[in-house]
NUGU-474801 format. One record per residue (C-alpha): residue number from 1; residue in three letters; z, x, y. Coordinates in steps of 0.02 Angstrom, whole numbers, plus 50000, padded with zeros to 5 digits. Layout:
BEGIN
<seq NUM type ALA up Z east X north Y> $
...
! end
This chain:
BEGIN
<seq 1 type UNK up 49600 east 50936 north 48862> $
<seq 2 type UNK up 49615 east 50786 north 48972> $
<seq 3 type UNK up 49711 east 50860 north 49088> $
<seq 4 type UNK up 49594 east 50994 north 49109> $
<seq 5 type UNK up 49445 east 50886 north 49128> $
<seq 6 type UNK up 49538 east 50777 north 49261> $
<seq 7 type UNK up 49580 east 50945 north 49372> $
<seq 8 type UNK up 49370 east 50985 north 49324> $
<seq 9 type UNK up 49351 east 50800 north 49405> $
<seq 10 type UNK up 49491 east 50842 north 49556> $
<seq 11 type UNK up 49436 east 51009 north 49597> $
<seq 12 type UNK up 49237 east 50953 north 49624> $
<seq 13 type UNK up 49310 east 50805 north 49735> $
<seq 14 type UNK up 49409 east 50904 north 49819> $
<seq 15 type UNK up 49266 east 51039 north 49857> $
<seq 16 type UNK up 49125 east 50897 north 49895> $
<seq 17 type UNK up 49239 east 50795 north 50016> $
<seq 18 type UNK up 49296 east 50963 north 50123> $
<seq 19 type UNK up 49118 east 50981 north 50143> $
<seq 20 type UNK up 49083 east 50807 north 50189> $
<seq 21 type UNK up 49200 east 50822 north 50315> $
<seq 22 type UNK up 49137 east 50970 north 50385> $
<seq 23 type UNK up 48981 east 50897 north 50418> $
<seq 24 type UNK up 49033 east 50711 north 50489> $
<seq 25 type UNK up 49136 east 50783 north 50598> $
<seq 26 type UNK up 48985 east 50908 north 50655> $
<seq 27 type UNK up 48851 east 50774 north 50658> $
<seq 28 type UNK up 48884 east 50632 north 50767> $
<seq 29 type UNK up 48949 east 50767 north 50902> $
<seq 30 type UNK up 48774 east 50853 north 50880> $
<seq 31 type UNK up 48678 east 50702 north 50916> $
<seq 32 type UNK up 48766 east 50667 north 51061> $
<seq 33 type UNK up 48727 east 50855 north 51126> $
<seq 34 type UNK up 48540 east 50803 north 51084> $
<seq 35 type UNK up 48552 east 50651 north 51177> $
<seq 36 type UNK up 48674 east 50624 north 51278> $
<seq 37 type UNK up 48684 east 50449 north 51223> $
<seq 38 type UNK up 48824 east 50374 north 51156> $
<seq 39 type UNK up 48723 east 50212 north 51078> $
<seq 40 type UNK up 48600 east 50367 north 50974> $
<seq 41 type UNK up 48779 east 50412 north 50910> $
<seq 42 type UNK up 48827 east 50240 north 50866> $
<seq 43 type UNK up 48667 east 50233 north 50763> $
<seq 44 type UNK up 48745 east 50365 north 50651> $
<seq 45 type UNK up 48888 east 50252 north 50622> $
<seq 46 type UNK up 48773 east 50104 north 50585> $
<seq 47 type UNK up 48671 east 50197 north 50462> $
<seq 48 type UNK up 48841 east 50245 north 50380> $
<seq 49 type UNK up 48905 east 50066 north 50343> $
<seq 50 type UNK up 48740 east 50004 north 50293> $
<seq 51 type UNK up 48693 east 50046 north 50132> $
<seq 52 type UNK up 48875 east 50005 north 50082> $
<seq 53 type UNK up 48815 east 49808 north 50135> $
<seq 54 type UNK up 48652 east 49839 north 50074> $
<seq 55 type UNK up 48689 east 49932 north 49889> $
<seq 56 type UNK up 48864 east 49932 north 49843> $
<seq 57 type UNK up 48864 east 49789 north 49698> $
<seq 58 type UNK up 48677 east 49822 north 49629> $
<seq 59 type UNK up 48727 east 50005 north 49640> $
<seq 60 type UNK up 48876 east 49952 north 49524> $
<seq 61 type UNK up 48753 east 49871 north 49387> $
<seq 62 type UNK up 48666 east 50032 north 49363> $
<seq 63 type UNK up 48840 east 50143 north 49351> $
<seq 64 type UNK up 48876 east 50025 north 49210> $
<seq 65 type UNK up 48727 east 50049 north 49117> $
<seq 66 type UNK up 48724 east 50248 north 49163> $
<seq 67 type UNK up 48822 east 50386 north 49080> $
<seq 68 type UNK up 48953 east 50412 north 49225> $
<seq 69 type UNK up 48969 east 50587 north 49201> $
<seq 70 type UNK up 48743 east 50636 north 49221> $
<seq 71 type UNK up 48768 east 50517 north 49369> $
<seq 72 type UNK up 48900 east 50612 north 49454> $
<seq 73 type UNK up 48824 east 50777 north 49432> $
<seq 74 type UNK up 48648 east 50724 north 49476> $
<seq 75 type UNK up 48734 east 50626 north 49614> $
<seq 76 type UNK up 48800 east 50783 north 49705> $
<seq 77 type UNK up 48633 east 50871 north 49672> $
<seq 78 type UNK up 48549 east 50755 north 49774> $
<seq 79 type UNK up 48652 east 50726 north 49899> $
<seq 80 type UNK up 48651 east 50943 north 49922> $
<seq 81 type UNK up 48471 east 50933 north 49952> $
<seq 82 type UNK up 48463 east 50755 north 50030> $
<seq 83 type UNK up 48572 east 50857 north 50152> $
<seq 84 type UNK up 48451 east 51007 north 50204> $
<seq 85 type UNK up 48310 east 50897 north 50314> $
<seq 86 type UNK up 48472 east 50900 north 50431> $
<seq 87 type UNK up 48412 east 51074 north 50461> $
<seq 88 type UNK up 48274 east 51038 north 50576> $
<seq 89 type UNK up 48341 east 50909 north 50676> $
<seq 90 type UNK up 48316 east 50933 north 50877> $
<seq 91 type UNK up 48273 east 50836 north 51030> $
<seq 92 type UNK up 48102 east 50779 north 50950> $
<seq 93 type UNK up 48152 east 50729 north 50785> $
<seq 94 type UNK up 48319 east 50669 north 50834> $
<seq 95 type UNK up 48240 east 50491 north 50747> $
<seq 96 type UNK up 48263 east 50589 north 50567> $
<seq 97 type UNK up 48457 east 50585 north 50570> $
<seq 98 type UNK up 48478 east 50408 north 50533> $
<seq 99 type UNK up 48367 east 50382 north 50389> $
<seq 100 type UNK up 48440 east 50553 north 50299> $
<seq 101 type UNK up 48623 east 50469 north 50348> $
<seq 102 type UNK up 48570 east 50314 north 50248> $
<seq 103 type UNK up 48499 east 50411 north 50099> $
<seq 104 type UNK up 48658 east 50515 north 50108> $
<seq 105 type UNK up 48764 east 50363 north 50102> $
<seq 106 type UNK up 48640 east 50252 north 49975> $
<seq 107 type UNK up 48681 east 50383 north 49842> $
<seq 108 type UNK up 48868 east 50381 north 49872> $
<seq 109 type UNK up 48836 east 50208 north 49830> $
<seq 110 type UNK up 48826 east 50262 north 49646> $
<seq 111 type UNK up 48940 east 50418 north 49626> $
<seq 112 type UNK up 49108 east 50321 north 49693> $
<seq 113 type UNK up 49100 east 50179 north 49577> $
<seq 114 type UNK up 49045 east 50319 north 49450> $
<seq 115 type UNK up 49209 east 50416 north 49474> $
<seq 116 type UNK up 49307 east 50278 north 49506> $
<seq 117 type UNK up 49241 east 50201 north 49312> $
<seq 118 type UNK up 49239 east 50360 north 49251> $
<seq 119 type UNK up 49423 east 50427 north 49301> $
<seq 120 type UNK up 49504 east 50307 north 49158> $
<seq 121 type UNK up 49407 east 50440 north 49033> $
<seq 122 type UNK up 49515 east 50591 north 49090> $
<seq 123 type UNK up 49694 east 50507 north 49098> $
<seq 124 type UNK up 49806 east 50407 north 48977> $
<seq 125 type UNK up 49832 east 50228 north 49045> $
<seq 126 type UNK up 50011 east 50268 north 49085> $
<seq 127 type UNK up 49953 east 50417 north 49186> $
<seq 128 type UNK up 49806 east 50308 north 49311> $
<seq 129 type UNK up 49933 east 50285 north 49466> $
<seq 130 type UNK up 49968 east 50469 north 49462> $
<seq 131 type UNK up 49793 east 50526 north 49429> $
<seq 132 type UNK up 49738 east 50398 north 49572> $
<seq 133 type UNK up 49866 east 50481 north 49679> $
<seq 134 type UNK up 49804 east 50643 north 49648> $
<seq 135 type UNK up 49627 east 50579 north 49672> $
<seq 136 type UNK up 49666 east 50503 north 49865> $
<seq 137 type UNK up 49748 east 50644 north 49885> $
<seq 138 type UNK up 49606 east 50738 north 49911> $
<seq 139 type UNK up 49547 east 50659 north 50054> $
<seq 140 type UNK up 49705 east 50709 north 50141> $
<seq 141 type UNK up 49683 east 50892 north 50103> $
<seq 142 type UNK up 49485 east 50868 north 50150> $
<seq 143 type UNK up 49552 east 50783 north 50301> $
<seq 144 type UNK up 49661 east 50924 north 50369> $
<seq 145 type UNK up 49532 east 51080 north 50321> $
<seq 146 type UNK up 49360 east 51001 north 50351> $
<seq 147 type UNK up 49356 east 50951 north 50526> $
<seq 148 type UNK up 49435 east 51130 north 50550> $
<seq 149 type UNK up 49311 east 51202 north 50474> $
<seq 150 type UNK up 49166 east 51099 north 50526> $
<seq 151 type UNK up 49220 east 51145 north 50693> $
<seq 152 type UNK up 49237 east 51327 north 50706> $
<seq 153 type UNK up 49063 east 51337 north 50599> $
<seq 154 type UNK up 48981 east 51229 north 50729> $
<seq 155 type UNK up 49037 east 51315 north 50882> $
<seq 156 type UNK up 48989 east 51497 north 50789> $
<seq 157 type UNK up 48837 east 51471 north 50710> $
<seq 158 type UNK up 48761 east 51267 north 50763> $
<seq 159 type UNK up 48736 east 51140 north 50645> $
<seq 160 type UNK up 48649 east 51250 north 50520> $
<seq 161 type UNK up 48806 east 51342 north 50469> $
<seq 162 type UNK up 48875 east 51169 north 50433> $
<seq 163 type UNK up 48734 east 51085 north 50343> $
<seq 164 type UNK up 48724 east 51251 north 50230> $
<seq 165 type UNK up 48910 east 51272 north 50194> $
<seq 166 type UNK up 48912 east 51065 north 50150> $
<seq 167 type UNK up 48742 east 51097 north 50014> $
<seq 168 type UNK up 48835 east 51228 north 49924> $
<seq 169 type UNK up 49007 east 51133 north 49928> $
<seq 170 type UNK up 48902 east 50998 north 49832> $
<seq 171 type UNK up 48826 east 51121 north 49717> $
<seq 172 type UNK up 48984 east 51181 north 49675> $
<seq 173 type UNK up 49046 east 51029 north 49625> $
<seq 174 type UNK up 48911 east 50998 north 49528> $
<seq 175 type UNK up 48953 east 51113 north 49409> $
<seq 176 type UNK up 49122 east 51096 north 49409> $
<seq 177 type UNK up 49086 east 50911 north 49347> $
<seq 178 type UNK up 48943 east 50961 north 49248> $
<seq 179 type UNK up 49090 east 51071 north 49137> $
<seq 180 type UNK up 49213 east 50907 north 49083> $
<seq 181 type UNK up 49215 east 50886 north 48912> $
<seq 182 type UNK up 49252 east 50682 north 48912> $
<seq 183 type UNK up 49092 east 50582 north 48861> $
<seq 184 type UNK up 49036 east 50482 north 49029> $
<seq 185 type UNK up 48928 east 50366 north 48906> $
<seq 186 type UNK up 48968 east 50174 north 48949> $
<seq 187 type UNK up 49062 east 50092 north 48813> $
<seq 188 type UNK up 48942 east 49949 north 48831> $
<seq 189 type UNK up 48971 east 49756 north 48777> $
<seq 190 type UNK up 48858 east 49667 north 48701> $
<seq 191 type UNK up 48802 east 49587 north 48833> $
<seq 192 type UNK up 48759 east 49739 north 48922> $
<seq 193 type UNK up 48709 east 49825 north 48742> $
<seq 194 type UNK up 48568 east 49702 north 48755> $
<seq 195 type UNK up 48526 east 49699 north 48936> $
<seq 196 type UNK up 48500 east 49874 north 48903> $
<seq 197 type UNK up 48319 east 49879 north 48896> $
<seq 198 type UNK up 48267 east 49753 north 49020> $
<seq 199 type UNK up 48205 east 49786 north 49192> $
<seq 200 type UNK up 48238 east 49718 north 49371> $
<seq 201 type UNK up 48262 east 49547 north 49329> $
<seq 202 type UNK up 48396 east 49594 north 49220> $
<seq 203 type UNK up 48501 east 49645 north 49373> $
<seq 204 type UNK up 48559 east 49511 north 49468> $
<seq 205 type UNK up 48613 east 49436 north 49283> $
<seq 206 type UNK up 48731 east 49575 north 49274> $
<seq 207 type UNK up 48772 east 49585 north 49465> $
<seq 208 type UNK up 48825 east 49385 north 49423> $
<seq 209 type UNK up 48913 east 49425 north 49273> $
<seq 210 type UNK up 49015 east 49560 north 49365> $
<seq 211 type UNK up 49051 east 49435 north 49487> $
<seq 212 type UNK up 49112 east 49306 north 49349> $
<seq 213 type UNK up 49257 east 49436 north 49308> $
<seq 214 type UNK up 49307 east 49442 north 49482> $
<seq 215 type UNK up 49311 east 49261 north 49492> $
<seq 216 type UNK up 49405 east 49257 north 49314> $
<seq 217 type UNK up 49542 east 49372 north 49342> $
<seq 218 type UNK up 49702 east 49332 north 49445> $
<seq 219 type UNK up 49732 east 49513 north 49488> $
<seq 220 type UNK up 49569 east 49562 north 49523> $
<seq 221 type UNK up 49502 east 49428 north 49635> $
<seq 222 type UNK up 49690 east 49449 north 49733> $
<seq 223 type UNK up 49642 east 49611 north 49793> $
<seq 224 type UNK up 49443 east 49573 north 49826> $
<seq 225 type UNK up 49546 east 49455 north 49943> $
<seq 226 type UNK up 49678 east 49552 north 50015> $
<seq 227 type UNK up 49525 east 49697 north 50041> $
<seq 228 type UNK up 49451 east 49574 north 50140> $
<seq 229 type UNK up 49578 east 49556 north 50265> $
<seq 230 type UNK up 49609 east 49729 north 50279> $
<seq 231 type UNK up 49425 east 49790 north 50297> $
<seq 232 type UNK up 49407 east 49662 north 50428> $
<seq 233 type UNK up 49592 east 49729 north 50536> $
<seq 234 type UNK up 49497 east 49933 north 50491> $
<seq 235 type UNK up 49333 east 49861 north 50588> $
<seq 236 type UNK up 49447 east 49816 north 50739> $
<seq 237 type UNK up 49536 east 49990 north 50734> $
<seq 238 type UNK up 49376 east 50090 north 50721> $
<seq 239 type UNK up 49335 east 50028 north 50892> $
<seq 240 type UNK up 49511 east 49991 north 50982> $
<seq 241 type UNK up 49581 east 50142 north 50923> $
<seq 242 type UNK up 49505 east 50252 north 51013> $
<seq 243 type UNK up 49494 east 50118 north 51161> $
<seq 244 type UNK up 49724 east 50149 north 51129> $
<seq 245 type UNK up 49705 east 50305 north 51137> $
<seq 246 type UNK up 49631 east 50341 north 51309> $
<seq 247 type UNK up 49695 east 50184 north 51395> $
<seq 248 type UNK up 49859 east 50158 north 51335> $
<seq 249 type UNK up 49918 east 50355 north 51290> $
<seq 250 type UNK up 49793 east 50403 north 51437> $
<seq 251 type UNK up 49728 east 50550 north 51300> $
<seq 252 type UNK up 49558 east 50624 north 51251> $
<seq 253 type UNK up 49472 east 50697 north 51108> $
<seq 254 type UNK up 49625 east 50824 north 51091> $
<seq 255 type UNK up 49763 east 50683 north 51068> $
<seq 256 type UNK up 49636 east 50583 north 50961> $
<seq 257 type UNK up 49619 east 50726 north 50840> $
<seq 258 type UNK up 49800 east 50773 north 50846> $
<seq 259 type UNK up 49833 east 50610 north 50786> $
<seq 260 type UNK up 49722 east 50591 north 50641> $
<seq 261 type UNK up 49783 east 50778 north 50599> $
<seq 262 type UNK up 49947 east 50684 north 50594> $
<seq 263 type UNK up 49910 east 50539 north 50490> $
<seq 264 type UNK up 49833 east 50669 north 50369> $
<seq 265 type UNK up 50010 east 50753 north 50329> $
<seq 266 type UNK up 50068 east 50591 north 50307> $
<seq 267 type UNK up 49938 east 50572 north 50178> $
<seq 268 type UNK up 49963 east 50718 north 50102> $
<seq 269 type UNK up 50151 east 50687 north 50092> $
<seq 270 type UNK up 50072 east 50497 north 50022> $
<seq 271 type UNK up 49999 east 50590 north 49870> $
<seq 272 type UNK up 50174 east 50664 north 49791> $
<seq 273 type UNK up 50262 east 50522 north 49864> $
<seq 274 type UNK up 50153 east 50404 north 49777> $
<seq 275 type UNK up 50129 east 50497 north 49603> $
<seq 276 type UNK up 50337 east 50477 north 49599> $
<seq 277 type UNK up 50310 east 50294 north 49639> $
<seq 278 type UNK up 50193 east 50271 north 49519> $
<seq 279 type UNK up 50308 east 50308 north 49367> $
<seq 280 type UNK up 50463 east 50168 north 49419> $
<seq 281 type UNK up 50344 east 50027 north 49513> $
<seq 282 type UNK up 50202 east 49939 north 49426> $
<seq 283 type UNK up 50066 east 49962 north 49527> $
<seq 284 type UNK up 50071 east 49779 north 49595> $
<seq 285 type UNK up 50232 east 49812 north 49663> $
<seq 286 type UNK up 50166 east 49961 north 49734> $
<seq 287 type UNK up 50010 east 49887 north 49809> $
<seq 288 type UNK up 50107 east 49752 north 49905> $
<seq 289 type UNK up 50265 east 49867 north 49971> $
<seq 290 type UNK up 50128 east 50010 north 50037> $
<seq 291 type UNK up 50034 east 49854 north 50128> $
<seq 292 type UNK up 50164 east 49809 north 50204> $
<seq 293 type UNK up 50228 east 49962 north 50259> $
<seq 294 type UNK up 50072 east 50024 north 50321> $
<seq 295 type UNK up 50062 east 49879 north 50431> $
<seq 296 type UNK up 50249 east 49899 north 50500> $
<seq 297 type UNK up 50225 east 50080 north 50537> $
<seq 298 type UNK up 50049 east 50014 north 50632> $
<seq 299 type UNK up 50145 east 49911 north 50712> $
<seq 300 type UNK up 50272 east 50005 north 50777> $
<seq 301 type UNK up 50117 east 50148 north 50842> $
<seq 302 type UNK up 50011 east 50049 north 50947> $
<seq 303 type UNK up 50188 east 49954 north 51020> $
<seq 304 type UNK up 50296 east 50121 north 51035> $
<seq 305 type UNK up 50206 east 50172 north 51200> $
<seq 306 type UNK up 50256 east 50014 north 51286> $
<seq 307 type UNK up 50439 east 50080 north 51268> $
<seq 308 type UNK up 50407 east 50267 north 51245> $
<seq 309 type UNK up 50314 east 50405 north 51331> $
<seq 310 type UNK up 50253 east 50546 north 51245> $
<seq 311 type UNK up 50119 east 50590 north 51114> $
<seq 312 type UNK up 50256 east 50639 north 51000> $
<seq 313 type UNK up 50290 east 50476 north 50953> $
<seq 314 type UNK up 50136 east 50437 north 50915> $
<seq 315 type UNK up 50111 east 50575 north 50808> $
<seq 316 type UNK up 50255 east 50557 north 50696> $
<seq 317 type UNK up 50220 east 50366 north 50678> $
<seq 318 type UNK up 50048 east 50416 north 50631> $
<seq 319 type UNK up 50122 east 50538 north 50473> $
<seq 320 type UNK up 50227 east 50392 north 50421> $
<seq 321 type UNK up 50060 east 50277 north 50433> $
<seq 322 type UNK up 49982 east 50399 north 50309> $
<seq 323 type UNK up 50118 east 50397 north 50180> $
<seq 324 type UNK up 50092 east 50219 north 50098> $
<seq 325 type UNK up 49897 east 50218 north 50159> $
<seq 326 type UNK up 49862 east 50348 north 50012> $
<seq 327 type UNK up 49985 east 50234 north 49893> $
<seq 328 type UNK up 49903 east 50076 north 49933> $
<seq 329 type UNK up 49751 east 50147 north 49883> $
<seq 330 type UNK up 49804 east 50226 north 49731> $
<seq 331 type UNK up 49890 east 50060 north 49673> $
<seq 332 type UNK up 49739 east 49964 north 49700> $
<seq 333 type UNK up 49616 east 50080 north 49611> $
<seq 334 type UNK up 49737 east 50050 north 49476> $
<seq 335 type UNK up 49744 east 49850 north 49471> $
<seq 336 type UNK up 49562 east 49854 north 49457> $
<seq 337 type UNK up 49557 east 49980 north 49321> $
<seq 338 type UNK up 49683 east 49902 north 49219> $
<seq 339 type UNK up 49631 east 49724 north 49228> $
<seq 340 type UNK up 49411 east 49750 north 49211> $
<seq 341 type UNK up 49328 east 49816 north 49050> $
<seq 342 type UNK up 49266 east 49999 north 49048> $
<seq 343 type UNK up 49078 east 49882 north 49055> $
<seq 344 type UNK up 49103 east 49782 north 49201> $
<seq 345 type UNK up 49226 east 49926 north 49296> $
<seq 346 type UNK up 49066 east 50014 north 49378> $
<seq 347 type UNK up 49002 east 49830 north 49464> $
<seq 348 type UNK up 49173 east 49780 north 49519> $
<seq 349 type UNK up 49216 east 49941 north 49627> $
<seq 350 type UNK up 49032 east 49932 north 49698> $
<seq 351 type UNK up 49054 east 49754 north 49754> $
<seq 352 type UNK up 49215 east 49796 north 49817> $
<seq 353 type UNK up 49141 east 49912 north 49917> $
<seq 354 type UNK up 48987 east 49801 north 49962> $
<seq 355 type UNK up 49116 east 49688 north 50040> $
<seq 356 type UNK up 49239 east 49797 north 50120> $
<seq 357 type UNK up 49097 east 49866 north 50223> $
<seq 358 type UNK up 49035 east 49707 north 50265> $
<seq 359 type UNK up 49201 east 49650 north 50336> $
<seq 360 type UNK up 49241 east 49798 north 50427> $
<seq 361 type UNK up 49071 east 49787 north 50508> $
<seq 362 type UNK up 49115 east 49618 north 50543> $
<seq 363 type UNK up 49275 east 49664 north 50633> $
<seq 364 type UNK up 49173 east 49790 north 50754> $
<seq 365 type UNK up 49106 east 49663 north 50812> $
<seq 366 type UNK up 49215 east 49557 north 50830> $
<seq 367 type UNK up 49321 east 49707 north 50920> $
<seq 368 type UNK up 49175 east 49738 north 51013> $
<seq 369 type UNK up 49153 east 49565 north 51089> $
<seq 370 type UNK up 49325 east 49516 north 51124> $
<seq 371 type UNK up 49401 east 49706 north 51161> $
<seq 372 type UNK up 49386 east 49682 north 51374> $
<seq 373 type UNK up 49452 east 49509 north 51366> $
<seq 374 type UNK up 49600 east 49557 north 51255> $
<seq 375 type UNK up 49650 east 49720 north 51276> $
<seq 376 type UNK up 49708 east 49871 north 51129> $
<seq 377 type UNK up 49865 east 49829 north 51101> $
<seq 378 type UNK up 49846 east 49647 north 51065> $
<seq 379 type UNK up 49679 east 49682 north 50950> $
<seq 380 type UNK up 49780 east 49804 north 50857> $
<seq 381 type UNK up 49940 east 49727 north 50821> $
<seq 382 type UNK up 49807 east 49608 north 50712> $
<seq 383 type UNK up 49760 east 49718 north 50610> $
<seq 384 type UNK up 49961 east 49788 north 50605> $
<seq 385 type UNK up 49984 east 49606 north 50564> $
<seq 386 type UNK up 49843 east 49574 north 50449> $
<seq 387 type UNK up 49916 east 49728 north 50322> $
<seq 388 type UNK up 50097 east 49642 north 50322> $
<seq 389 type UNK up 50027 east 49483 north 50289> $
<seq 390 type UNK up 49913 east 49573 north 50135> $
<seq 391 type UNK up 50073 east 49669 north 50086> $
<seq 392 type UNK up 50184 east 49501 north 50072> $
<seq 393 type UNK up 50045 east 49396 north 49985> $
<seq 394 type UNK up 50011 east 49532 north 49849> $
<seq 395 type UNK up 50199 east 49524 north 49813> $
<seq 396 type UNK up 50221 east 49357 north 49826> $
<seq 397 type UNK up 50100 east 49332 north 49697> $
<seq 398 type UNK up 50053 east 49473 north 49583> $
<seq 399 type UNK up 50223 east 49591 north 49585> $
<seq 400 type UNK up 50307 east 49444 north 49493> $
<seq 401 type UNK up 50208 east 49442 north 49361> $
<seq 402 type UNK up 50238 east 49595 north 49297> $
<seq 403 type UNK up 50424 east 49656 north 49265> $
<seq 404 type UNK up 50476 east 49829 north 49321> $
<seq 405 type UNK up 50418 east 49987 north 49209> $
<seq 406 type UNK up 50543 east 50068 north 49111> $
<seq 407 type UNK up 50595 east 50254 north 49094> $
<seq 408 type UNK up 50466 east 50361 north 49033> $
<seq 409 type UNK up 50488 east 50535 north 48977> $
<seq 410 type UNK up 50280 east 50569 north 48989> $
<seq 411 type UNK up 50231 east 50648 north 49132> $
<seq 412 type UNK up 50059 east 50737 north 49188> $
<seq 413 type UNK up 50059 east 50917 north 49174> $
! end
């Protein structure tokens, strides 16, 4: 049964994220059409990161007073017909993309801690680095189809074709969550048992006491730290990457997007690759060894054209980039799930992402300011350097701690 209601839980990822896909990849490309303004584009991007600042750890408080599984369904119900005003966007109500963007993102706010809290439910605790695996997986597959199909829907029937084909991906998955048979209710403390019926006040008690377990575990507050780092090296490669890409490789939007097709068959090879992993590392060992691989393999990408010519080298780099990526992820979803109470779970992964998005926002600008005066390569090979750095700190001080697992004979069917 719990395997069953896991692959219920995969499959409606799986289906919401190809649509997602489908329709970021359509979006920012049709307000640039509409405008012809890259800074109207860039406000698409702003009102993505923003309610990740502005929501992610209150967001968290209410997924851990919420049953997990109503708020995923009613989650993806709203966001298939927060979706639809997209519809009658044009040249004169261009100004209505950015606050449906922020609705759109304020209510992922509450369905990724939800699944995130909600995923120890469907697996045994021996099975979470797998079942993580398999989870980030699905980003890769979403990854390689969605822009595809984003694409070709765009250039056949507009934007319409896309905003319709992302509403019933999200309806589908709906239902598909709607079918587990794992209770989502919260297996609430006291503390929270008696918080349960006060009102707005009550909040930013809980947002502190969520806080407090951060603060109070070792493992937990290593990777709010090493997240930090990392989020801030992503900000700098959301802007110098693409800055690489036409300076340095001398490319366009067809290199750009044959590289990030790249990096998403690394993923996908990631997800097997890191379910196998999963079963003979703890996943602090794992954590620290995909960090700092990740951040060799960077390394080696944005240096390999000062030695090499080609896009081919670029490419493959990129598909070894995307192997430990999806692990490192995986392994950290795991550390957190592990070491915070089913009550507290919900409020940790929002403030995780509260602050991820606030460093990475951070590092655009900080890209942004000093990208002219220091050139791609050298802004990048920070960020290469801040993910070996994260990698060799995590097992330097957390992969000790735990000694290695032993054989096991259960696996996940």
């Amino acid at each position: 049964m719990r395997q069953h209601d896991f692959f219920l839980a995969w499959a409606g990822g799986l289906i919401s994220m190809l649509g997602g896909w489908a329709l970021w990849i359509a979006l920012p490309l049709h307000v640039y059409q509409l405008s012809g303004s890259a800074l109207a584009t860039s406000g698409v991007v702003a009102a993505l990161v923003a309610p990740g600042i502005l929501l992610g750890s209150v967001a968290g408080v209410f997924v851990d007073r919420w049953n997990r599984k109503t708020t995923l369904v009613l989650g993806n119900l709203l966001l298939a017909g927060a979706t639809l005003p997209l519809l009658v966007i044009d040249e004169s109500r261009l100004w209505l993309v950015y606050p449906i963007v922020f609705l759109l993102e304020a209510i992922e706010q509450f369905t990724g801690p939800a699944e995130n809290a909600f995923l120890p439910r469907l697996v045994r605790e021996e099975e979470l680095v797998a079942a993580n695996s398999l989870n980030a997986l699905n980003n890769s597959l979403a990854r390689l189809g969605g822009p595809a199909v984003g694409g070709g829907l765009y250039a056949s029937v507009g934007l319409t074709g896309v905003v319709l084909a992302n509403s019933v991906s999200l309806l589908v998955a709906a239902g598909r969550l709607a079918a587990i048979a794992a209770s989502g209710a919260v297996a609430a403390t006291g503390d929270l048992a008696a918080a349960a019926g006060r009102r707005w006040r009550r909040i930013w008690s809980e947002l502190h006491d969520g806080v407090t377990v951060i603060r109070g575990s070792r493992p937990v507050g290593v990777v709010f730290g090493v997240t930090s780092i990392t989020a801030f090296g992503e900000g700098v490669f959301a802007v110098m990457f693409v800055v690489w890409v036409r300076d340095v490789l001398e490319g366009g939007v067809p290199a750009l997007g044959l590289l990030q097709t790249s990096q998403a068959v690394g993923g996908l090879i990631g997800g097997v690759v890191g379910a196998y992993a999963g079963r003979k590392l703890v996943p602090e060992r794992l954590y620290g060894l995909s960090l700092l691989t990740f951040g060799i393999f960077d390394l080696a990408l944005f240096n390999a054209p000062l030695l090499l010519d080609g896009l081919w080298i670029g490419c493959a780099l990129m598909v070894l980039v995307g192997i430990p990526g999806l692990s490192s992820q995986s392994a950290r979803s795991t550390i957190l799930q592990m070491n915070v109470e089913d009550a507290y779970r919900g409020r940790v992964f929002g403030s995780l992402a509260t602050s991820s998005s606030l460093l990475m926002f951070v590092g655009t600008l900080a890209a942004g300011a000093t990208g002219a005066l220091l050139g791609p390569i050298a802004l990048l090979n920070f960020q290469g350097g801040a993910y070996v750095a994260a990698g060799s700190f995590v097992l330097l001080t957390l992969a000790p701690t735990r000694p290695a697992r032993p054989e096991r004979s259960a696996q996940m069917t």
